[in-house]
C-alpha positions as CSV (number, residue, x, y, z in Angstrom):
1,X,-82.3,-30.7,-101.7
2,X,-79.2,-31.1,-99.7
3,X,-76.7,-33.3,-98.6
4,X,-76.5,-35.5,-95.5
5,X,-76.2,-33.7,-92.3
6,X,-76.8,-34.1,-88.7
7,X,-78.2,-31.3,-86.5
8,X,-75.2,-31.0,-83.4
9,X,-72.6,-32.4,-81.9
10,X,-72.1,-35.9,-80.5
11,X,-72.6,-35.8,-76.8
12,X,-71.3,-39.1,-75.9
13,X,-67.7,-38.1,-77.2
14,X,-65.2,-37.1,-74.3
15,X,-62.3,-35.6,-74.2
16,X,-59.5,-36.7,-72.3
17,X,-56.5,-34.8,-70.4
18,X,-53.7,-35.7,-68.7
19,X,-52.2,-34.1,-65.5
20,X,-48.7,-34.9,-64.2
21,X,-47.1,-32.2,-62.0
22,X,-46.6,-29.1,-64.7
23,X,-48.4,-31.1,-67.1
24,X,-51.7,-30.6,-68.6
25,X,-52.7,-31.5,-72.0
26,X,-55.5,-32.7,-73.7
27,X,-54.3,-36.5,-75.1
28,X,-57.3,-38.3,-76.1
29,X,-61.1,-38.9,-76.5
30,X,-63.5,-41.5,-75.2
31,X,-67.2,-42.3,-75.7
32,X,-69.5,-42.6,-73.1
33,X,-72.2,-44.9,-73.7
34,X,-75.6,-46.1,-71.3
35,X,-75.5,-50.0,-71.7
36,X,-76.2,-53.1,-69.2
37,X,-77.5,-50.5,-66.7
38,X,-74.3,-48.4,-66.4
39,X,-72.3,-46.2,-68.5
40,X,-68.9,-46.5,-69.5
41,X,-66.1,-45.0,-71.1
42,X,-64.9,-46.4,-74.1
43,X,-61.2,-45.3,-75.4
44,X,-58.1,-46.7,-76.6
45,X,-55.7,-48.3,-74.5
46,X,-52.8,-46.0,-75.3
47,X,-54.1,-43.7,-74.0
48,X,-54.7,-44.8,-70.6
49,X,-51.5,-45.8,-70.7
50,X,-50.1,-42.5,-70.0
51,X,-51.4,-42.8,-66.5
52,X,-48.5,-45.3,-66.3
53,X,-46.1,-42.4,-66.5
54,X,-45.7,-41.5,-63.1
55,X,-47.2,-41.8,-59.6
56,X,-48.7,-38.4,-60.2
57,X,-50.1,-39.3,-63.5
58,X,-53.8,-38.6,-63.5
59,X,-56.7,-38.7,-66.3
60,X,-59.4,-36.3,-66.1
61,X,-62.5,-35.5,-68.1
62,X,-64.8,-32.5,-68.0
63,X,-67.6,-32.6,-65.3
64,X,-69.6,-30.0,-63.7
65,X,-67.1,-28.7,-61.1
66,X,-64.2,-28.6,-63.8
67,X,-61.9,-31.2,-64.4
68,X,-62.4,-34.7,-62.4
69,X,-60.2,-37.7,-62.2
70,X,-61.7,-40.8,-64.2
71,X,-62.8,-42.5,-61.7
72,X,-64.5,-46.5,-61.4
73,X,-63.6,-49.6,-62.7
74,X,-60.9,-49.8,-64.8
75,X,-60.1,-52.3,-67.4
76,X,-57.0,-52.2,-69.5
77,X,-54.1,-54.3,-70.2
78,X,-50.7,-52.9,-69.4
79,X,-47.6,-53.6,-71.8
80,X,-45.4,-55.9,-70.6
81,X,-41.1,-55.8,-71.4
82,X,-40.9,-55.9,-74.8
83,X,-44.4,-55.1,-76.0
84,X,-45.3,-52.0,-78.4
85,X,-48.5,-50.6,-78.4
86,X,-47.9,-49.7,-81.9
87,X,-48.6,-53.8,-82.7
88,X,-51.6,-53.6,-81.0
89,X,-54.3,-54.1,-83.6
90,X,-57.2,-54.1,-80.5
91,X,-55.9,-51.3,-78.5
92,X,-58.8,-50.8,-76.8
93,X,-59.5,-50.7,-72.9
94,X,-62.8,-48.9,-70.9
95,X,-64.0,-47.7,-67.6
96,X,-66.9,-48.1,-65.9
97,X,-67.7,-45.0,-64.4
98,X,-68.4,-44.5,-60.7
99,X,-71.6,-43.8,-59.6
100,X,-70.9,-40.5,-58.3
101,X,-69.0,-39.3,-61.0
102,X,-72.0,-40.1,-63.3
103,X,-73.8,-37.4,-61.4
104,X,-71.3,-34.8,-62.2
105,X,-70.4,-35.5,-66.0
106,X,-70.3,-32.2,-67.5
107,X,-73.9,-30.9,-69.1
108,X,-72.9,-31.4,-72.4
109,X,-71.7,-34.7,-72.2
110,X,-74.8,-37.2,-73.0
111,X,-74.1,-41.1,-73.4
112,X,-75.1,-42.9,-76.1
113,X,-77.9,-45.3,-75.5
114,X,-78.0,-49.2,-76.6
115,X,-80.4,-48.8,-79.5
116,X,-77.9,-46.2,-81.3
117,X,-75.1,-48.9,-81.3
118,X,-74.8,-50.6,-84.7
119,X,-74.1,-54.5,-85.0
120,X,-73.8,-55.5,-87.5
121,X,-71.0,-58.1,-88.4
122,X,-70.0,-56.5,-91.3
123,X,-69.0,-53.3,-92.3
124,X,-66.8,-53.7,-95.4
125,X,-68.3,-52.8,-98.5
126,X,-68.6,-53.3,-102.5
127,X,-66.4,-50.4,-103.8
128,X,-67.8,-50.3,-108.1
129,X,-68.4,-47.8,-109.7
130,X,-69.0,-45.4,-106.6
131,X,-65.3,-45.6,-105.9
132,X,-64.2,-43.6,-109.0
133,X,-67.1,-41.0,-108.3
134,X,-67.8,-40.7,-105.0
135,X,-64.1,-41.0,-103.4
136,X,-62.0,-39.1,-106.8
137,X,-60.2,-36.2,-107.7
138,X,-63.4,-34.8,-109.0
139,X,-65.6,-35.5,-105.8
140,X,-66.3,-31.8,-105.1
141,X,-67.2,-30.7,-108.7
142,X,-69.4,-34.1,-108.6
143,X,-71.2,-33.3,-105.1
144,X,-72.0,-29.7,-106.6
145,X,-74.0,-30.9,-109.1
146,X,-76.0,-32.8,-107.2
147,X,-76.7,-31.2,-103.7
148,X,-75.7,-27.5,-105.4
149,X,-78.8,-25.0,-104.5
150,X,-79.0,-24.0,-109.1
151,X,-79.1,-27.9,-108.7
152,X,-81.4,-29.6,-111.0
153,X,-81.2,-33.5,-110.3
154,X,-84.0,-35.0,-109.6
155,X,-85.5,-36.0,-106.1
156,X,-85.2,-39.8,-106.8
157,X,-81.1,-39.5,-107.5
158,X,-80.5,-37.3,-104.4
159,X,-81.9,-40.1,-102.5
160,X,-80.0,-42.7,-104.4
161,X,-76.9,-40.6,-104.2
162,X,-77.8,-40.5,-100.0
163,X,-78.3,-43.9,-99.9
164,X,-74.5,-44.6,-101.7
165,X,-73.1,-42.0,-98.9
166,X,-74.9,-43.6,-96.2
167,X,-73.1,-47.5,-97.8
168,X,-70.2,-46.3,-98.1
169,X,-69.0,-43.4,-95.7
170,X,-67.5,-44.5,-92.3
171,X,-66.9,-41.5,-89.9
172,X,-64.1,-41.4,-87.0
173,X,-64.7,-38.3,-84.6
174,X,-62.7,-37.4,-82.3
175,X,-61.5,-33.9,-80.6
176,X,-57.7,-33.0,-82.4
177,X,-55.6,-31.7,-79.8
178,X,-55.0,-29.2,-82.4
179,X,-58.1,-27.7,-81.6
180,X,-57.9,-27.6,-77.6
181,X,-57.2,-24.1,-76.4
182,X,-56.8,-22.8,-73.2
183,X,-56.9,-19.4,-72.0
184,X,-57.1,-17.6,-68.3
185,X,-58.1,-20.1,-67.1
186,X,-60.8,-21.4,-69.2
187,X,-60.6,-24.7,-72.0
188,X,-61.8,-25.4,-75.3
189,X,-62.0,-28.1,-77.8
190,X,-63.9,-29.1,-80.8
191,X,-65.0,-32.0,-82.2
192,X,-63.8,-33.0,-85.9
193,X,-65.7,-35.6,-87.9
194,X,-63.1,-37.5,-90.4
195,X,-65.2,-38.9,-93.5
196,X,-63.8,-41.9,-94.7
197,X,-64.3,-44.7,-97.5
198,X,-65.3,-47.8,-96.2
199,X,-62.9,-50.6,-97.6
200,X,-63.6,-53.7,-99.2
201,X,-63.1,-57.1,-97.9
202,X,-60.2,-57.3,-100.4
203,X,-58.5,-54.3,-98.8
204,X,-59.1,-55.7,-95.3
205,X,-56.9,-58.6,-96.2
206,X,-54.4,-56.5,-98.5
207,X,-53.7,-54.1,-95.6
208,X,-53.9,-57.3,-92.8
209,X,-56.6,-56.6,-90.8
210,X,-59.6,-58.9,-90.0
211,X,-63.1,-57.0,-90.9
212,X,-64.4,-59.0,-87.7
213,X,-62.3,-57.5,-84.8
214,X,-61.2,-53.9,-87.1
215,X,-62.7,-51.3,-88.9
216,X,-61.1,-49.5,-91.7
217,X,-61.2,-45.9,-93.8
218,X,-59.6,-44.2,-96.7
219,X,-59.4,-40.3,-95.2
220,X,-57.9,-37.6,-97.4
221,X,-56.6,-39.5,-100.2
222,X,-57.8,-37.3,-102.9
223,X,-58.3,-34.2,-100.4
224,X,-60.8,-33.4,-98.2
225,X,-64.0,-30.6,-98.6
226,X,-66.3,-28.5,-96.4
227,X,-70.1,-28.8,-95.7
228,X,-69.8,-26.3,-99.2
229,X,-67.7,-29.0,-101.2
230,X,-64.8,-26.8,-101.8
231,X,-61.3,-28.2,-100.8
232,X,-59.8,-27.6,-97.3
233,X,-56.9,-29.1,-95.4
234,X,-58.3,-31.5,-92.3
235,X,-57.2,-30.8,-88.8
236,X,-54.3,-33.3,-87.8
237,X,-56.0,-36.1,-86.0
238,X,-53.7,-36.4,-83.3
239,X,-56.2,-36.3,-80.2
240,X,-59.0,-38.3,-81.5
241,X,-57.8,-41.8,-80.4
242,X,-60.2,-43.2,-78.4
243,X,-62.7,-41.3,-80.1
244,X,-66.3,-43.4,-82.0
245,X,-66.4,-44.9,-85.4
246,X,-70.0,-44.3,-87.1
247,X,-72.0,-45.4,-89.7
248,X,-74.5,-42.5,-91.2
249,X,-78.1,-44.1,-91.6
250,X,-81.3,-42.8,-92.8
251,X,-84.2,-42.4,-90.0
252,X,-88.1,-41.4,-90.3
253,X,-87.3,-37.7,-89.6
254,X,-83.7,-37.1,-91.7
255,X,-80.3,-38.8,-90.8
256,X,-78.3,-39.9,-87.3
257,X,-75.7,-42.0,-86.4
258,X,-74.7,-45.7,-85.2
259,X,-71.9,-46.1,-83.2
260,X,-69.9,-49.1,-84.9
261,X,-66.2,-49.5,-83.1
262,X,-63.3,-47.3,-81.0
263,X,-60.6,-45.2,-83.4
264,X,-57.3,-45.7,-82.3
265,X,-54.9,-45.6,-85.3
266,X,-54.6,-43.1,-88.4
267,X,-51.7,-44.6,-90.8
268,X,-50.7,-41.1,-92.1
269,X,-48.5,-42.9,-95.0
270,X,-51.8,-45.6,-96.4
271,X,-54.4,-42.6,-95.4
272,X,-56.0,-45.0,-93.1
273,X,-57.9,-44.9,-90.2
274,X,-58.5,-47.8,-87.9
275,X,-60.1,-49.0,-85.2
276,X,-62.1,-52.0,-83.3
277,X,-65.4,-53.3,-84.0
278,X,-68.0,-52.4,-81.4
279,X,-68.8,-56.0,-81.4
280,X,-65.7,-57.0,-80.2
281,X,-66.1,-54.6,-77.4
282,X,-69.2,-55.1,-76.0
283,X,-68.4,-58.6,-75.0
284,X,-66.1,-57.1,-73.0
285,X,-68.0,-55.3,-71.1
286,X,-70.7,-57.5,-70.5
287,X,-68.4,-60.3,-69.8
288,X,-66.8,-58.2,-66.7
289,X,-70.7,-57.1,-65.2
290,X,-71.6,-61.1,-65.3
């Protein structure tokens, strides 16, 4: 018995630098995906909006000769005198790659095909009785005792308990800039997969957000926990805007993933994440290719 897990990283996530004279930082991630014969970048429109910086502002992303500028179509929507990006509950904008930088993405980058992009209309979900012992204080002592290795729960509630998980569990990954490193010459970053409780319609209209065009979580209310349940701090999440939103579901062979919207917010204060609905994007991009 054990709990849900996913062999690997996600290939389709991208992360994003910036370059401006001295400059070079990693500032966000994106998520390549293979749809309507192309692939594109999906990210959040802040951060393309450091390329607005400067003349000499550039975005790159990893290929197989190095760092590359992003390079193809373009489609974001700069802010105008008086706007704030921070009021911007889409803030989303996308690229569609060149043909010759889709040769070159870097080997470990693998978009994400059509058929493992969730649509469904709604994600919000029926909180109960899971709320109090899934999402508590108590979560870690509670996890134990079910996917423990002395466990001795049966086989039927494991599977109950995966299915509650795989309701209720909305994942934003992304790579921290907390976690890029460089040295002589050479750069590293990690992926980190935030864990988050779905929220119910109720809370969609509490915290003013419309479950049709945004996705929510609750990440880190009551802590966070390793693959081992015991408590940990999470890396800070600046870096991953732009990054995927995911549900967890069930498959023939174990568990994968559906990509279901584009992270671009964390609300340190509410422990929220947020983000916009995949199906919101994708009209998008199929409305430019028409």
């Amino acid at each position: 018995m054990n709990n849900i897990q996913i062999d690997g990283e996600w290939d389709e996530l991208c992360p994003i630098f910036f370059s401006d004279e001295d400059v070079f930082e990693q500032i966000g991630t994106g998520v390549l995906i293979n749809i309507f014969d192309t692939v594109y970048l999906l990210t959040a429109s802040h951060v393309i909006d450091n390329l607005y910086n400067s003349e000499g502002a550039r975005l790159l992303i990893p290929t197989v000769n190095g760092f590359s500028t992003l390079g193809g179509t373009l489609y974001h929507k700069p802010l105008q005198i008086g706007e704030h990006r921070d009021d911007d509950k889409i803030d989303f904008s996308f690229c569609k790659l060149c043909d010759k930088l889709i040769e070159i993405l870097h080997e470990d980058l693998v978009p994400l095909p059509e058929h493992k992009i969730g649509f469904l209309n709604d994600y919000s979900v029926d909180i109960g009785i899971s709320k109090k012992f899934v999402y508590d204080k108590n979560t870690p002592k509670n996890m134990k005792i079910l996917y423990g290795k002395s466990s001795s729960v049966s086989e039927n509630v494991i599977d109950e308990m995966n299915d509650l998980v795989c309701e209720q569990t909305i994942v934003f990954a992304g790579f921290p800039n907390t976690k890029s490193r460089s040295k002589s010459g050479i750069h590293e970053t990690e992926t980190v997969y935030y864990h988050g409780r779905g929220l119910s319609s109720e809370e969609y209209i509490l915290n003013n957000y419309d479950k049709t065009v945004n996705i929510l979580a609750e990440h880190g209310k009551q802590g966070v926990m390793d693959s081992s349940f015991n408590r940990k701090n999470s890396p800070k999440p600046h870096g991953i805007s732009g990054g995927g939103i995911y549900k967890i579901v069930k498959t023939n062979t174990g568990f994968d993933r559906e990509l279901i919207g584009i992270g671009h917010t964390y609300k340190k204060r509410n422990h929220l994440f947020v983000g916009t609905h995949i199906n919101y994007c994708i009209p998008l991009l199929k409305k430019v290719k028409e």
